[in-house]
ZADONU-395159 format. One record per atom (N, C-alpha, C, O): residue in one letter; x, y, z. Coordinates in steps of 0.001 Angstrom, whole numbers, plus 500000, padded with zeros to 6 digits. Example, Ala and Ser with C-alpha at 12.3 -4.5 7.8 and 13.67 -1.06 7.14 Angstrom:
<sites>
A513190494310507800 A512300495500507800 A513200496700507800 A514236496681508465 S512850497750507080 S513670498940507140 S512900500030507870 S513409501138508039 
</sites>
This chain:
<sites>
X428799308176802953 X429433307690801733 X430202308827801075 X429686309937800951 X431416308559800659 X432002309459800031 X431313310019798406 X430466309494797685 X431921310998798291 X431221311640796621 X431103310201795329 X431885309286795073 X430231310446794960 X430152309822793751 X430071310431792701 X429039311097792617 X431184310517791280 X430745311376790305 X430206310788789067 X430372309573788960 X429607311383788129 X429937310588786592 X430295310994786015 X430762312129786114 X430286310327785105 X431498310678784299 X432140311917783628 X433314312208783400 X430885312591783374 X431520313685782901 X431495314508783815 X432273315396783467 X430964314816785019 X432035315253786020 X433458315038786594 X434194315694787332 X433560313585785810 X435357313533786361 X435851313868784996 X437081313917784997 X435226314160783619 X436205314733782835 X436478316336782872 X437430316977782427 X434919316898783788 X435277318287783928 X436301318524784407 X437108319256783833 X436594317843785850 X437524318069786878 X438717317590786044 X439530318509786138 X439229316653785296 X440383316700784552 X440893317338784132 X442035317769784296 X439615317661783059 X439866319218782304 X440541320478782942 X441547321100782604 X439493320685784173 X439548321400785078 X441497321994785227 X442194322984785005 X441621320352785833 X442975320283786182 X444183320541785192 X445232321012785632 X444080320328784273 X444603320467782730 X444867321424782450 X446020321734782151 X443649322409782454 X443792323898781636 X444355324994782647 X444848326001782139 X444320324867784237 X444948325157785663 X446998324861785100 X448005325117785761 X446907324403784023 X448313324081784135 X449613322960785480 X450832322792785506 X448168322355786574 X448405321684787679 X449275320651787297 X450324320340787861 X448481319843785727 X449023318701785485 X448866318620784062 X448208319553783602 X449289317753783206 X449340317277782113 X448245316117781880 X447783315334782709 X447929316259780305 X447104315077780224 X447660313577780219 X446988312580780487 X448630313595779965 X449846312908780198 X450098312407781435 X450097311251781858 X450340313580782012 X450763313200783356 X449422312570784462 X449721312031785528 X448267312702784112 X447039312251784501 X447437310744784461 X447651310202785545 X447585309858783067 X447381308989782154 X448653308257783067 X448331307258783710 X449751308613783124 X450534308295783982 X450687307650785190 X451151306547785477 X450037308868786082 X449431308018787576 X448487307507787571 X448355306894788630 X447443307359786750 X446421306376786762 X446928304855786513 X446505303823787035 X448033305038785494 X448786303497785730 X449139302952786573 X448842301844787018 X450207304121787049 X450636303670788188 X449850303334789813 X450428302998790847 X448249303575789582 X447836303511790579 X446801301860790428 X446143301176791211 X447099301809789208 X446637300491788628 X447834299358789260 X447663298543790167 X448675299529788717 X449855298710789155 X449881298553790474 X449784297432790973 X450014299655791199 X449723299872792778 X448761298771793641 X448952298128794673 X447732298875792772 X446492298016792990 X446543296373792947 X446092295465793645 X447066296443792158 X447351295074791746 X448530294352792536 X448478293197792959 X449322295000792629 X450580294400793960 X449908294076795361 X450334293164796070 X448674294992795770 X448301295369796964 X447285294194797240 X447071293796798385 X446681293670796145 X446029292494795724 X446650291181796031 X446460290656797128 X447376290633795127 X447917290067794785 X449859290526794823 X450539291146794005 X450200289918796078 X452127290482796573 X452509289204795713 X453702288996795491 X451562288358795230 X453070287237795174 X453492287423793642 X454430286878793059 X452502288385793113 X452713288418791617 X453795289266791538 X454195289333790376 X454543290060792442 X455853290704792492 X456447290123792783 X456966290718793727 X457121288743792663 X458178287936792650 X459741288765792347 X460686288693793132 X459761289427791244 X461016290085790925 X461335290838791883 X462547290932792079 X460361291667792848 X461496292805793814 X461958291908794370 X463015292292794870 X461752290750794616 X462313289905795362 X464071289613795896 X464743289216796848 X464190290259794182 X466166290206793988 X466458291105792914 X466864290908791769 X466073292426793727 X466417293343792812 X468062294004792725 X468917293890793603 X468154294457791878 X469789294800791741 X470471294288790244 X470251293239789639 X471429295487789862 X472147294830788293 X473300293779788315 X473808293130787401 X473655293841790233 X474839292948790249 X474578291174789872 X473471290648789765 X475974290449789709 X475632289074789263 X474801288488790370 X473770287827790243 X475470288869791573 X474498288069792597 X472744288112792247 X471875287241792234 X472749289555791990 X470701289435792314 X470663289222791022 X469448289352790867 X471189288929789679 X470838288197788481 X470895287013788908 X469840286582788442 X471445285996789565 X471163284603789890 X470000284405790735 X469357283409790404 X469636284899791500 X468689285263792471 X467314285166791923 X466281284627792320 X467702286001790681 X466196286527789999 X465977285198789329 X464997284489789554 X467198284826788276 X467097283703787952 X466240281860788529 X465535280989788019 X466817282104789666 X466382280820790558 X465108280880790554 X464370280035790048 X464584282412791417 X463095282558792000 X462273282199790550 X461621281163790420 X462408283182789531 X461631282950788488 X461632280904787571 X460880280554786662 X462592280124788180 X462770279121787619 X461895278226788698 X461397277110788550 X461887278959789638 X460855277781790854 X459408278183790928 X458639277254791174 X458849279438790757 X457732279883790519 X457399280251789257 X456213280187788932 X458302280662788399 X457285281314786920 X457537282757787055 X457374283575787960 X457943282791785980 X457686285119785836 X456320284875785907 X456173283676785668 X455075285487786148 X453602285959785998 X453586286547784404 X454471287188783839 X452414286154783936 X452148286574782299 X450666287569782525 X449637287174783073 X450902288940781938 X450230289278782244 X449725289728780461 X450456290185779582 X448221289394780382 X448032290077779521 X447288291356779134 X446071291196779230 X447549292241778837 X446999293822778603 X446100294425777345 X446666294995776412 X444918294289777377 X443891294510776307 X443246296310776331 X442368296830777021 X444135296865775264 X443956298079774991 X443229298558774208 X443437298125773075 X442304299403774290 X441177300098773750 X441984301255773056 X443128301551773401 X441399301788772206 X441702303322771079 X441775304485771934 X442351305522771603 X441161304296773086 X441191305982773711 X442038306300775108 X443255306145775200 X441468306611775812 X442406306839776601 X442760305835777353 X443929305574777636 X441153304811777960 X441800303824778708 X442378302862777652 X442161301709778026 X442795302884776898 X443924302084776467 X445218302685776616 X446275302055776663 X445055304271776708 X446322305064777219 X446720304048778576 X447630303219778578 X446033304269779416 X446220303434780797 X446474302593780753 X447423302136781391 X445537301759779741 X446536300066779477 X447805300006779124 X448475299055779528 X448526301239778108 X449912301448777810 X451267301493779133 X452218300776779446 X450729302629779553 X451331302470780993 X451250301846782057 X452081302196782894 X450175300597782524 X450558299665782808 X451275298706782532 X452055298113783278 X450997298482781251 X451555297433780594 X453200297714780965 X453724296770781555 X454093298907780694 X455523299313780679 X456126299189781912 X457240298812782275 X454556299829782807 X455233299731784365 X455800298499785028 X456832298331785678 X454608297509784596 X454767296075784938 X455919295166783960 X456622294373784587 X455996295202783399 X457365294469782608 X458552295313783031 X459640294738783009 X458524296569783409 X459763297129784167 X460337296284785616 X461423296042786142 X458963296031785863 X458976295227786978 X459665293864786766 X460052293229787746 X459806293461785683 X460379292037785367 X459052290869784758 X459367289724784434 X457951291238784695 X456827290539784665 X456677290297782824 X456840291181781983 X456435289295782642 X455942288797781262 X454876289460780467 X453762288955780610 X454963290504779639 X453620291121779614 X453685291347777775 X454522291368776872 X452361291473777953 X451876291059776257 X450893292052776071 X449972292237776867 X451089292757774936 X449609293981775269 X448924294065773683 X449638294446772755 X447670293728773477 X447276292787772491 X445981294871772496 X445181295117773398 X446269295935771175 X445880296646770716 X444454296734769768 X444595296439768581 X443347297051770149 X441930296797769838 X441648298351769099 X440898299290769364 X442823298041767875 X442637299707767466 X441493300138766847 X440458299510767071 X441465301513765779 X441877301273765301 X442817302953766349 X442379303735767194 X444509302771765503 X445276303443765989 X444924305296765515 X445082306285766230 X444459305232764197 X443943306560763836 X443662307827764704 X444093308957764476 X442361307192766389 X441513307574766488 X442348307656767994 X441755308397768777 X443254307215768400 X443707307121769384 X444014308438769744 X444245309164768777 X444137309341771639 X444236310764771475 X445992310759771446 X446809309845771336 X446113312156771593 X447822312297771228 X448308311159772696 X448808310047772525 X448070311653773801 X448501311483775099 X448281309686775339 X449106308998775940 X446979309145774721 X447172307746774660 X448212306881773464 X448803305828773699 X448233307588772257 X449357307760771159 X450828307602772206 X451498306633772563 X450897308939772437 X452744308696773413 X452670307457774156 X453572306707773783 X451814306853775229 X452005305783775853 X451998304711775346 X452364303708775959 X451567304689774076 X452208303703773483 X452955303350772672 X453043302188772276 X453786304525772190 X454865304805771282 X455659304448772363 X456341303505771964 X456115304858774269 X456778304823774918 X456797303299775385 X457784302825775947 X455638302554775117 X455541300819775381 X456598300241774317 X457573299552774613 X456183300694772872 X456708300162771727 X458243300431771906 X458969299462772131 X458783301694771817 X459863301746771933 X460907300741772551 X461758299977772096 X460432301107773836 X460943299860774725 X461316298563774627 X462407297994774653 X459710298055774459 X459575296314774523 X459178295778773429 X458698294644773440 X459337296655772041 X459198296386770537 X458229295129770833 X458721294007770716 X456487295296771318 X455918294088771397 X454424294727771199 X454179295763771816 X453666294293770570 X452236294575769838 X451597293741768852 X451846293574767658 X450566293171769743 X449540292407768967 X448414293359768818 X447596293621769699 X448466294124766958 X447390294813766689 X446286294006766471 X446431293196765556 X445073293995767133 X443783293192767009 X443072294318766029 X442488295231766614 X443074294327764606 X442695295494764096 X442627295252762458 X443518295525761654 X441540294761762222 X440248295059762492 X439774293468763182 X440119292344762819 X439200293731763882 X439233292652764874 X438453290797764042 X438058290689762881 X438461290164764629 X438108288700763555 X438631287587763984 X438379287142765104 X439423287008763136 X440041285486763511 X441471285407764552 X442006284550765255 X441706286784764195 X443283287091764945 X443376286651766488 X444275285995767014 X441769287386767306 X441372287010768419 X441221285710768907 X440512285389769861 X441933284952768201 X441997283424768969 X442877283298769621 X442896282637770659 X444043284080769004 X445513283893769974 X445934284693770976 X447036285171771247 X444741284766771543 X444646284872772978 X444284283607773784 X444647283412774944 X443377282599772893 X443256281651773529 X444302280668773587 X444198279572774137 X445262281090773024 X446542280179772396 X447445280408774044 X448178279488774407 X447325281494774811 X447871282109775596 X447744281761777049 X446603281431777372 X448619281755777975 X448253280970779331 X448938282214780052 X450142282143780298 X448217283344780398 X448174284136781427 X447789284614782667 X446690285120782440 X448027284751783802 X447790284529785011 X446777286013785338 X445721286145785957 X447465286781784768 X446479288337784925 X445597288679783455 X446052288129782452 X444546289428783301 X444244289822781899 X443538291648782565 X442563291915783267 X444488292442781984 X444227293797782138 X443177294097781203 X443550294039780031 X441943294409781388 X440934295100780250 X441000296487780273 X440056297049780829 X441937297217779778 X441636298644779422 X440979298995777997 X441550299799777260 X439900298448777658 X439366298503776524 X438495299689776526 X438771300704775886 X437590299573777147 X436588301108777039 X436240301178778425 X436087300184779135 X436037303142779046 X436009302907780388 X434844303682780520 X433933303552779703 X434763304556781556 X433332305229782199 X432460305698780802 X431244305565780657 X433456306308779774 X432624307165778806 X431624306689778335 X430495307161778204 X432166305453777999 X431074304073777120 X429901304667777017 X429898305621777796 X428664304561776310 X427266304673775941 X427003304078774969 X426128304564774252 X427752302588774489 X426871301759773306 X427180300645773840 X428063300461774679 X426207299581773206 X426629298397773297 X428372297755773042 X429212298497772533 X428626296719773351 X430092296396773014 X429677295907771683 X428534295552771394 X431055295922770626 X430924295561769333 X431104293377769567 X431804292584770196 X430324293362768897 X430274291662768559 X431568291107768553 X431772289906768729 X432393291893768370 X434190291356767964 X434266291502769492 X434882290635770111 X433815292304770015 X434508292559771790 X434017291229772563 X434632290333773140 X433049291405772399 X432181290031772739 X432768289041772562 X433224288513773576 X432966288496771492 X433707287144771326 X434982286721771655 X435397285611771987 X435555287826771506 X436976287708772512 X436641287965773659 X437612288709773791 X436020288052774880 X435512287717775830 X435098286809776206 X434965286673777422 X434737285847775355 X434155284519775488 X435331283863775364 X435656283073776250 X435978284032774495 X437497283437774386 X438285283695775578 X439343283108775801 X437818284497776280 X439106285052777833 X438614283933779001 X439189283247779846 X436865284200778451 X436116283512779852 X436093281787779564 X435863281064780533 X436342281155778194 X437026279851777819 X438167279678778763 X438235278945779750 X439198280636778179 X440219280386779404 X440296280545780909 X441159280020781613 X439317281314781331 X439404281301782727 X438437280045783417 X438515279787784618 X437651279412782617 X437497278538783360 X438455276918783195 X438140275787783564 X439757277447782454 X440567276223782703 X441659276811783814 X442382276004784397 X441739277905784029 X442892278795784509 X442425279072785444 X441221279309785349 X443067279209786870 X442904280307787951 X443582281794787879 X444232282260788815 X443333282522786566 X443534283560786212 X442492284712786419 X441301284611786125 X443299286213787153 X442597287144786893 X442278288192786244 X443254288682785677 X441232288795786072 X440938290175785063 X440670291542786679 X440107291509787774 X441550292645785799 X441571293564786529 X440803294518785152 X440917294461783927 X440155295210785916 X439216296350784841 X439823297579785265 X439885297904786451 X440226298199784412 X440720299763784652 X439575300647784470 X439179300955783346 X439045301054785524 X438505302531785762 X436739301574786122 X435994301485787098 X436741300957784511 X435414300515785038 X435040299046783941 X434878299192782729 X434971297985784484 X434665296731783451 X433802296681782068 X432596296460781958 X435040297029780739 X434321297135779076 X433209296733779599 X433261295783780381 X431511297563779197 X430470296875778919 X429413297951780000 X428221298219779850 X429984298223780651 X429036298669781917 X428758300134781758 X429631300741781137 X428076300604782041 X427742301922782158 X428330302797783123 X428091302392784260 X429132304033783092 X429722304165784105 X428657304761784912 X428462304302786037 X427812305911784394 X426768306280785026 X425728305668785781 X425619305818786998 X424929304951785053 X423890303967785896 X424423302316786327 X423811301679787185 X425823301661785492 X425465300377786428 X425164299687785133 X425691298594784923 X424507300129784401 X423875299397783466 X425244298364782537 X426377298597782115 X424211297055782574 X424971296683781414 X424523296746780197 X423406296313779912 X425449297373779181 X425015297620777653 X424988296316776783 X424252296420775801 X425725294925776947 X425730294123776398 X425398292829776940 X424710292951777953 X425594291863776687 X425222290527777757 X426316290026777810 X426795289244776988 X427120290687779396 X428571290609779761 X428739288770780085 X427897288071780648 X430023288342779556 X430200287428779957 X431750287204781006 X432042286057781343 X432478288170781364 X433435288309782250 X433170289170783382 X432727290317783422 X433681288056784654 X433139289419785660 X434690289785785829 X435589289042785433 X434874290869786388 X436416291254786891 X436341290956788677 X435406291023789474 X437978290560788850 X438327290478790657 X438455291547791239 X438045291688792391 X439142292667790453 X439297293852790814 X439093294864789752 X439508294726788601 X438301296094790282 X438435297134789443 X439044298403790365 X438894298723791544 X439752298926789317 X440396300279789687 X439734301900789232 X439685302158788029 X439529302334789654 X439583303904789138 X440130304477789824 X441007304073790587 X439561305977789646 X440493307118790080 X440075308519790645 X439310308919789768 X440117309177791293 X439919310635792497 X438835309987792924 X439062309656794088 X437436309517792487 X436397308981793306 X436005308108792751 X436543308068791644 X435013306970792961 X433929306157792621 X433214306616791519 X433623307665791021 X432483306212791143 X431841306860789806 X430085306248790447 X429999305347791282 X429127306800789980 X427985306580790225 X427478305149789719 X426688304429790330 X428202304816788238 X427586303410788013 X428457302167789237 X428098300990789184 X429311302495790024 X430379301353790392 X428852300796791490 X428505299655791793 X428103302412791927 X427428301548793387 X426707300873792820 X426643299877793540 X426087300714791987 X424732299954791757 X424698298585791727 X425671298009791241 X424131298191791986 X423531296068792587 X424516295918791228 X425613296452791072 X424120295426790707 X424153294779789054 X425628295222788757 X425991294346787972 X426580295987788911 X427690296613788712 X428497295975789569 X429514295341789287 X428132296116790377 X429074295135791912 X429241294074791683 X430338293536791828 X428131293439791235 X428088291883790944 X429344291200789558 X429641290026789337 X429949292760788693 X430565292401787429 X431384292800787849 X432315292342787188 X432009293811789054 X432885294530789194 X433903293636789975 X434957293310789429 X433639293285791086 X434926292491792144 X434958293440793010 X433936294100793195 X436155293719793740 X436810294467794675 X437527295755793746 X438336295782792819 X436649296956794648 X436521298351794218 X437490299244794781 X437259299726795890 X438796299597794020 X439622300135794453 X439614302292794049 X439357302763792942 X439859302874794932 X439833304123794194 X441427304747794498 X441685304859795697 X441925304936794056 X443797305425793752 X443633307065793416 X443226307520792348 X443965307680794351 X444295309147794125 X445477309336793270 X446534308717793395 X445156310448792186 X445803310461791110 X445999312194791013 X446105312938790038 X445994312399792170 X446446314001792897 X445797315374792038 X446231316448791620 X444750314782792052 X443782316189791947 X443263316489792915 X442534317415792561 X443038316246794597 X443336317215795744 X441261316970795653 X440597315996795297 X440981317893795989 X439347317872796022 X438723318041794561 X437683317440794291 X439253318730793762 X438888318893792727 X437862320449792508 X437885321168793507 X437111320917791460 X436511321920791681 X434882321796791638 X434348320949790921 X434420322346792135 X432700321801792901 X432169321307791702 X432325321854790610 X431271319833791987 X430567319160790820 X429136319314791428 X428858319036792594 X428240319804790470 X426971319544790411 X426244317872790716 X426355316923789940 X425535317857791993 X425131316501792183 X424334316361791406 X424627315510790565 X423179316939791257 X421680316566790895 X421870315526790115 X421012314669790325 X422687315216789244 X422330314511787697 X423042313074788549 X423627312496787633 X423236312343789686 X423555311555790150 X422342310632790010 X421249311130789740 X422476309340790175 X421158308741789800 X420869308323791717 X419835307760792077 
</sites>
């Protein structure tokens, strides 16, 4: 079996990588999107309908036109957390509507607390696609998601760091996602690791009511992904090199 780390062995090695001047925290936050996006094409090809007729000329504007009028653009919706993996949710979210895809990215701030590097990715979303549903402070607002008929639902809400229960507001908009998925053949992709779970042990902190189809992370597996009970919430376990190379030696022992 390949390495398994936790979590705060993959923030050492970030760090690691960071203060080496190798990469940016930024630039981390970056390819982790993009290895999200990656994931998700590799999954699911038909949800890339747009490369289909790519080009600025009139021809592949009619093209694009037709395909999207006989199948549907894909609606994807993107649920961003305050820290970093909501950084990740930012840059998915940009990558994929670059792509031509319908995308909606619904903010679980509060924005205060957000770090600089998850801050830029979403100043660089906003800029762009002037589009933000602040869920903040969270409550009745969270219905209009159920108002919503989306084919994907990105959870970048909270990832490996997690160590509390989910807040009651998280919860219920979860119940509201998992309302809709059982009218919908819609999926949830979890970035890094599915809101709720422990990245370390597996554990679930709350009484999860969404499982995800796919989860993504990044340089390795994390110790909570192997465990029974984790698998069962997780789906299909993708790991996307995000070019930190081996990284610098992690202490096993504290592996469970």
């Amino acid at each position: 079996m390949s390495e398994l780390l936790t979590a705060a062995q993959m923030r050492a090695i970030e760090q690691a990588a960071i203060e080496s001047a190798e990469v940016t925290g930024l630039e981390l936050m970056e390819r982790a999107g993009r290895g999200v996006v990656e994931a998700i094409f590799e999954e699911w090809p038909e949800l890339d309908t747009p490369k289909m007729a790519h080009g600025a000329g009139l021809r592949a504007k009619a093209a694009r036109w037709r395909l999207r009028r006989a199948v549907g653009t894909p609606r994807i919706g993107v649920l961003c957390g305050p820290g970093n993996n909501g950084g990740y949710g930012f840059v998915i979210a940009k990558l994929l509507a670059d792509r031509g895809l319908n995308v909606e990215v619904f903010f679980l701030g509060p924005p205060s607390i957000q770090p600089p590097e998850a801050h830029k990715c979403a100043e660089l979303w906003y800029k762009k696609y002037k589009q933000l549903h602040a869920i903040y402070p969270l409550g009745h607002r969270d219905m209009r998601l159920a108002e919503k008929k989306f084919d994907v639902f990105v959870d970048a809400i909270f990832g490996t760091g997690l160590d509390r229960p989910l807040p009651e507001e998280i919860l219920e908009l979860f119940n509201n996602i998992r309302y809709e998925r059982n009218w919908q053949s819609n999926r949830l992709v979890a970035v890094d690791i599915l809101s709720g779970l422990n990245g370390d042990t597996g554990e679930e902190m709350s009484e999860l009511c969404l499982r995800a189809d796919l989860t993504v992370t990044f340089h390795r597996a994390k110790c909570g992904h192997t465990r029974r009970r984790a698998k069962e919430w997780s789906g299909k376990l993708v790991v996307k090199d995000i070019g930190l190379g081996n990284g610098p030696q992690v202490d096993q022992k504290n592996e469970n």
